[in-house]
N, C-alpha and C positions, 0 to 999 in steps of 0.2 A: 828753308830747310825744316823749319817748326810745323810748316802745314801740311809736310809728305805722313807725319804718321797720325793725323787727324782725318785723314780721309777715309781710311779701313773704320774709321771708328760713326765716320757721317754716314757712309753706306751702311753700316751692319744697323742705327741708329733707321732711318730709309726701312730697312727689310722689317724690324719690327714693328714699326706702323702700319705696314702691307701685311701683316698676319696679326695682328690685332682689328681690322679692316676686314680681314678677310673673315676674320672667324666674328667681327660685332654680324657682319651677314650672313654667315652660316648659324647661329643664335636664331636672327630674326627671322630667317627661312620655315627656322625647325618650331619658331614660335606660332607663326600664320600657321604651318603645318597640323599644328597642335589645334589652334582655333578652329582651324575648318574643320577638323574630326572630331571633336567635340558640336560643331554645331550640329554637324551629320547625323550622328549619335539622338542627338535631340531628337532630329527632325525622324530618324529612325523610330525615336522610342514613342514619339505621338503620335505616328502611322499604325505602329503595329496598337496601341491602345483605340484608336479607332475600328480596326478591325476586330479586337478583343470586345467591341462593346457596341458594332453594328454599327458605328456613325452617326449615335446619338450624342446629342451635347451635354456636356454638365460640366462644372467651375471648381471640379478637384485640381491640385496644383500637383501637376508631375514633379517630382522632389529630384530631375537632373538637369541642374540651374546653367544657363548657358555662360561662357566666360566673360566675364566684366570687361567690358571694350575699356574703362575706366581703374585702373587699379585704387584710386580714392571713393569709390564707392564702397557703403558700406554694406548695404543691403543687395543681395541678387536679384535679379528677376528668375522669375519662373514660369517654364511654357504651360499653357493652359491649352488643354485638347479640343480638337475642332474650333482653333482660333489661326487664323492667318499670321497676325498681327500680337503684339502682345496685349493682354484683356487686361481690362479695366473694369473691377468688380463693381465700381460705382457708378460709371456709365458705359457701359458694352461699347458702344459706338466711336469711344474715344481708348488713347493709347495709354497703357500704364507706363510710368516710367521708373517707381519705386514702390516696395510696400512700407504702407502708410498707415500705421495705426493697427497690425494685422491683417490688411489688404490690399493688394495689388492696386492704389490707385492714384490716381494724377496730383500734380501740385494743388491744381485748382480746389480740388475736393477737399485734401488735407486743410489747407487754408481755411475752409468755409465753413466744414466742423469743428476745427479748432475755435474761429471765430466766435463761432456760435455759442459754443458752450463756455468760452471764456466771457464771453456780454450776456448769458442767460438767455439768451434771444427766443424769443414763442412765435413760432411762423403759423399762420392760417392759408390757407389755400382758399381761393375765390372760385373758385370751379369746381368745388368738392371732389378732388383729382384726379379730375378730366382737360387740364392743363395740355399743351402742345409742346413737343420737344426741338431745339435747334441744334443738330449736329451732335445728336449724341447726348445733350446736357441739357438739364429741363433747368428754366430760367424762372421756375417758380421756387422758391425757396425752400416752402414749406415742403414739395414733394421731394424737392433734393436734398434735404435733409431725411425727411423719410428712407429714404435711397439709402443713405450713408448707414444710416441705424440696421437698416433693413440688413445690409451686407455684411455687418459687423466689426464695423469701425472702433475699437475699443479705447474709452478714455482710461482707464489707468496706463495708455501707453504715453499718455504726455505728460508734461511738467507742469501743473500746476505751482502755483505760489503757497506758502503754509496758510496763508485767511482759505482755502478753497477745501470745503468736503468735497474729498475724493469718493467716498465711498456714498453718499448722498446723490454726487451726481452719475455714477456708476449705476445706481438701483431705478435713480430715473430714468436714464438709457435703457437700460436692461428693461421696465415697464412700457416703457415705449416700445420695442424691438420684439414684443412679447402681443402688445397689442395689435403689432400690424400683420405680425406673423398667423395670428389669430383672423384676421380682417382676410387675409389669404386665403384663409381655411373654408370661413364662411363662403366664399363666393364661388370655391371649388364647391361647394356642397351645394349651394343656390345651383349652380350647373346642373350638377350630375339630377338633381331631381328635379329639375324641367325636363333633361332627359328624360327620363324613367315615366315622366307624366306624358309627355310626348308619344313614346312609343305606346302607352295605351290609349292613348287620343286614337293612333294612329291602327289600330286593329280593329279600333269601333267603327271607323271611319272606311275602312274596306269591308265592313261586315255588311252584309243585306239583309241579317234580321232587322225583323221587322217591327216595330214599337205598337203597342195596343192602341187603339182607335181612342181609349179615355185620356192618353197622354200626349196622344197627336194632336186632336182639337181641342187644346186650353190654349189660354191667352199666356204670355212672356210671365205676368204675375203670377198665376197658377204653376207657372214650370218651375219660377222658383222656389214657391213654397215649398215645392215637394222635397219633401227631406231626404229621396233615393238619388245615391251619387253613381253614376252611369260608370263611373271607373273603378269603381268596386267591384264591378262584374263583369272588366274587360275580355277576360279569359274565356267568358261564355257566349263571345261574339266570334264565330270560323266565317271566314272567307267563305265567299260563293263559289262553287263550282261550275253552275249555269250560265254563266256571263260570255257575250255578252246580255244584259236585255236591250228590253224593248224602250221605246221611247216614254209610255208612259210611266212603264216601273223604273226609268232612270230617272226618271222628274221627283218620283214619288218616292224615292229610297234620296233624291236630294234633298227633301225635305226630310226626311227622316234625317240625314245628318244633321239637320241643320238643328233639330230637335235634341240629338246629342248632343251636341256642342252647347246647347243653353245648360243640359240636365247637369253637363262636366263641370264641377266647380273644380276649375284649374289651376287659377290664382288665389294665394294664399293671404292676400287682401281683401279676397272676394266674401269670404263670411264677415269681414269686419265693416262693410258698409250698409246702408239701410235699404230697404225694398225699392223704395225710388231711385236710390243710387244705385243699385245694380240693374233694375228696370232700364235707367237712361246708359247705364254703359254696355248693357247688352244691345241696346239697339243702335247704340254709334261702332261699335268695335267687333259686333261677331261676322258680320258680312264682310266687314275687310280682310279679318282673318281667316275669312275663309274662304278669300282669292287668295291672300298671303299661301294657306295651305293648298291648294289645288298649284299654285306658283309654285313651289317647291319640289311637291309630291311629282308635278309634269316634269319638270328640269331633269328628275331625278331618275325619271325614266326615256328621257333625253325627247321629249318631244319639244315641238314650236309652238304649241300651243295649249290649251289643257286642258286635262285631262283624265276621267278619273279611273281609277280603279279597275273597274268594268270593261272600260276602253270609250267609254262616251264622250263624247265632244260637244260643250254646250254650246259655243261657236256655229259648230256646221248643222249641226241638229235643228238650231235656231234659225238658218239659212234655209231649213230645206224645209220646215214645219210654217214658218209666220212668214215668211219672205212673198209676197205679189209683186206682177208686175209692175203697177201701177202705184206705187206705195213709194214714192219719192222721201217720203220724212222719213220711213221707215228704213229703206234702204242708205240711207243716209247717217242713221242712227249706227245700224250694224258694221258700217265701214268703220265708221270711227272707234267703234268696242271693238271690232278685230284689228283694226292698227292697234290700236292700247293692249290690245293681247298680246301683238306679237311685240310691242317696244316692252313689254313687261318680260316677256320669255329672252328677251334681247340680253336683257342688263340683267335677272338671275344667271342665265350663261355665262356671262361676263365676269359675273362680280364671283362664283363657283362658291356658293355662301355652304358653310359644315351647318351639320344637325348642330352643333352648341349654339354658331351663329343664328341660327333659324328662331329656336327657341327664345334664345333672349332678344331678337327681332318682336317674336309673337307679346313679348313677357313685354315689352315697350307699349306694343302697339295697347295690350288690355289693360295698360296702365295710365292710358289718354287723361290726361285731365282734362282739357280743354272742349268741356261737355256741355253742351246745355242744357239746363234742367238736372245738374250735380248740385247740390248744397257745399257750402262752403268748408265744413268736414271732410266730407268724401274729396274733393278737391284738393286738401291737402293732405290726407292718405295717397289719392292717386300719383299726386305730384314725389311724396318721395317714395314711394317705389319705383316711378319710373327714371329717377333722377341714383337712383339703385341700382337698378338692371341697367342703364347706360352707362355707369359707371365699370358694369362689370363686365360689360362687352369692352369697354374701350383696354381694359388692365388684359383680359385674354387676348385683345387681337395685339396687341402692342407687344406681351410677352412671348407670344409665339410666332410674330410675326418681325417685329424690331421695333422701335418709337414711329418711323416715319412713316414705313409701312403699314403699321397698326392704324395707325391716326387717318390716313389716307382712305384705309378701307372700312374703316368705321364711319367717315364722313360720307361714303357709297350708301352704307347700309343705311343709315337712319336718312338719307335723301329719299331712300324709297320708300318709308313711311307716306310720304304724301303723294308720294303717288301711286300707292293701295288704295287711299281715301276719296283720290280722286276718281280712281277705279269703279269703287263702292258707288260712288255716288252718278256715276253714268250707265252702272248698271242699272241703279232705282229709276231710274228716270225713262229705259230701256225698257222694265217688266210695268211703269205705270200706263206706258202706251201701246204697248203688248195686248194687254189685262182690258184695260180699257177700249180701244178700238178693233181688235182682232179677235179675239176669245176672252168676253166681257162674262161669259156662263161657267167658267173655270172656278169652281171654288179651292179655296185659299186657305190654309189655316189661319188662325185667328193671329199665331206667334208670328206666322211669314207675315201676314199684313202690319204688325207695328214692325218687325224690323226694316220690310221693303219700302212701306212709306211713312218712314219717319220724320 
């Protein structure tokens, strides 16, 4: 009889668990609901900033932070435009999970700065950083600290102990952070004025005036003596109109380049070494670079082989002027320089190198040390500029291209260093039995003979 009126009380007991239940899932519905329109919103607001800004990248932090999957977190993250994934200011490649010190980046990095600055740690780089990345994370210390600084990882945001100058080691950061950002600066500027020197290489180099008969026939020393710099007066070199020519005046306006090319002091190490030492790196380094240049200059105008200006073709020209029947060595010779022409036109196509890349290609190649008959000065000028410009190819293709990517096609480009020189050097070999056996009465300028048979 005691259990009949506890039953209205077990059931009514029953129904409010079913609408506490009911409504803990209507909560959680309207809470996903919430999530996913917020996420939307995001993904909303970092589309239409792309469109606001043409689908260029850059590492401003959209300030509408998506909902913490975590309510114990203390810090948001924030979407960053043209990123998939969430970025990581201190290694792109990798995923932020927190900001850390004022920046969007990973445990690992927080860890490693901190480290650092709590043990004083002084990193050197052994590659003067030109280091290789794994995944995102350069395993060289010293450049990932670089990194860290770079991005602006701020120590007064950590706890130091009271023995620690905060403000000491703040001003070091900050002078470090100052000098790299400077180190950037520079190499942007190194760039744009090899451009700028480039493009008036490259109007003398289509021009077909004509240089004086007193400047034509001196020897490489004489050309450098002369104190007139040929790029001073780019603007008073206009393209030909009349072109194409003839076979002689394409020979004879190629040695005119070629004469340019010595007059152009282009490299800015170039006045700082001694008459022998430009003497011997003009005769290992201007013929390369001026397959290097004709390589480009063809690519550029999409042929297979090259080509200059005019429309000449030293290939078939060659074929159709020295070529006999009977001439076994000779025809022998020219298969193998037009293979080498066309595996060269192969891999420019392939590798689709930019005018900055060309240039700091060129800016390596005149920076050869590995000369004979350089003195031990010149040597170690040449060595670090070119240890310079390779650095600053590797920093541009890496930063516009990614670590992997960078590094990849960097290890393209400086492969084809040597096989310009090997170019160079099958061509000498090419005009000495030309010259010699075929048209032995061809006089030569005095410069063409030290750089062809050097």
């Amino acid at each position: 009889m005691d259990s009949t009126p506890n039953q209205p009380q077990a059931s009514s007991s029953r129904r409010d668990d079913t609408e506490k239940a009911t409504q803990a899932r209507i909560a959680k519905r309207e809470k996903e609901q919430e999530r996913k329109a917020n996420i939307a919103a995001a993904m909303q607001a970092r589309q239409t900033m792309r469109r606001q800004q043409g689908g260029t990248a850059n590492l401003q932090v959209v300030r509408q932070p998506i909902v913490n999957f975590k309510s114990s977190l203390r810090n948001q993250i924030y979407l960053i435009p043209n990123a998939d994934r969430f970025y990581n200011v201190a290694h792109p490649n990798t995923n932020a999970c927190l900001n850390h010190y004022g920046v969007p980046s990973c445990n690992g990095c927080k860890t490693f700065f901190r480290r650092s600055l709590f043990e004083s740690k002084t990193y050197e780089c052994k590659l003067n950083g030109m280091c290789s990345k794994m995944n995102g994370i350069n395993r060289c210390r010293a450049c990932r600290f670089d990194r860290c600084v770079l991005v602006g990882m701020n120590p007064r945001a950590m706890q130091f102990p009271a023995s620690v100058d905060v403000a000491k080691l703040s001003e070091k950061v900050a002078n470090r952070r100052t000098g790299l950002v400077f180190e950037e600066a520079i190499e942007s500027k190194t760039i744009q004025s090899l451009v700028y020197v480039e493009l008036k290489v490259r109007k003398i180099r289509e021009s077909s005036r004509w240089l004086s008969e007193s400047v034509i026939f001196r020897s490489i020393r004489e050309l450098l003596s002369n104190q007139e710099n040929v790029l001073a007066h780019a603007d008073q070199y206009p393209k030909e109109l009349s072109w194409p020519l003839t076979f002689d005046e394409a020979l004879k306006l190629s040695e005119q380049r070629t004469a340019k090319l010595a007059l152009a002091r282009t490299m800015p190490v170039f006045s700082q070494l001694e008459y022998k030492d430009q003497e011997a790196l003009l005769k290992d380094a201007i013929l390369t670079n001026t397959i290097l240049l004709a390589a480009f200059y063809s690519s550029q105008m999409k042929s297979e082989t090259f080509i200059m200006p005019d429309g000449f073709s030293p290939i078939k020209a060659s074929n159709a002027m020295f070529l006999l029947p009977n001439d076994v060595i000779l025809k022998g010779m020219m298969k193998r320089m037009k293979l080498l022409t066309c595996l060269t036109m192969e891999a420019m196509f392939r590798i689709q190198m930019t005018m900055e890349e060309f240039v700091l290609l060129k800016a390596i190649i005149y920076s050869h040390s590995a000369i004979h008959g350089l003195s031990e000065r010149g040597r170690v000028l040449l060595e670090k500029e070119s240890i310079r410009y390779s650095k600053t190819l590797m920093k541009h293709l890496q930063s516009r291209m990614g670590a992997a990517p960078g590094a990849k096609k960097y290890a393209e480009i400086v492969f084809f260093i040597g096989c310009f020189f090997q170019h160079a050097q099958k061509l000498r070999q090419l005009d000495i039995y030309i010259s010699t056996m075929m048209r032995p009465s061809i006089s030569c300028p005095p410069y063409m003979e030290t750089i062809m048979y050097a």
